[in-house]
N, C-alpha and C positions, 0 to 999 in steps of 0.2 A: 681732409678727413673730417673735420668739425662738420664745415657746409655742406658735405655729402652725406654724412654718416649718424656722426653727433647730434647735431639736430633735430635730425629725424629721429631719433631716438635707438637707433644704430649702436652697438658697440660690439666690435669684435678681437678677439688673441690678438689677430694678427695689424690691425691699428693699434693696440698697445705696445706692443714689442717692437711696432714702425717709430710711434713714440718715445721710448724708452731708448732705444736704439740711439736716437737723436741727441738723449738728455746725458746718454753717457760717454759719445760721441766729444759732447760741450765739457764735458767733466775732464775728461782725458786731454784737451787740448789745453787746458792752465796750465800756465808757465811753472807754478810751484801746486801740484797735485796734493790737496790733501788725501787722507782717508776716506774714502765713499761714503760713510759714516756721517762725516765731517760735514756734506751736502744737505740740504733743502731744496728744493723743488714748488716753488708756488704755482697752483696751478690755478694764474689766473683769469682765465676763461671760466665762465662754469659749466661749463657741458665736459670738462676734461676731467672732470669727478668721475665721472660715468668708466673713466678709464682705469681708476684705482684695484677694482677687484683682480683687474690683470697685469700691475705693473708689481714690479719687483721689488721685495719688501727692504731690499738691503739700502734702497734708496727713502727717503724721507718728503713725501709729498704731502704738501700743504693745500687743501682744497678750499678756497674762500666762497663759495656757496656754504659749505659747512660753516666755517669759521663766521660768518657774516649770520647765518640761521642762530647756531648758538650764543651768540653773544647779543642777537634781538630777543630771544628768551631768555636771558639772565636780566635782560633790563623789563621786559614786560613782566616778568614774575618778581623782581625787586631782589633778584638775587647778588645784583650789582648796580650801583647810579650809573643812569646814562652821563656821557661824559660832559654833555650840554649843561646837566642842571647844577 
């Protein structure tokens, strides 16, 4: 899906809920299940942002395109020290 889809700038329902499927799949298989709640989701690709309008909100997905965008703007606006200086 990424290399087919994603890339190209692709996104459709039915790749996210292929996705989603997958992530809740991995959740249900822990030995001691918490509360769906309880889960994060990093989605560290960044073309698998693209997939967030259609994934399910009860789950908690972490997009590092985002996460990596806003946190070079807190440091290029000096709203935070980068961590170097």
């Amino acid at each position: 899906m990424i290399c087919t889809e994603l890339i190209k700038g692709i996104t459709t329902p039915s790749s996210a809920t292929g996705f989603a499927q997958v992530v809740q799949a991995t959740i249900e298989q822990e030995q001691h299940p918490a509360q769906i709640k309880d889960y994060g989701v990093l989605l560290a690709c960044t073309e698998l942002g693209m997939l967030l309008p259609y994934l399910p909100s009860k789950i908690h997905f972490l997009d590092t395109a985002s996460l990596h965008a806003t946190f070079a703007w807190k440091i290029a606006t000096k709203q935070i020290a980068a961590p170097w200086d």
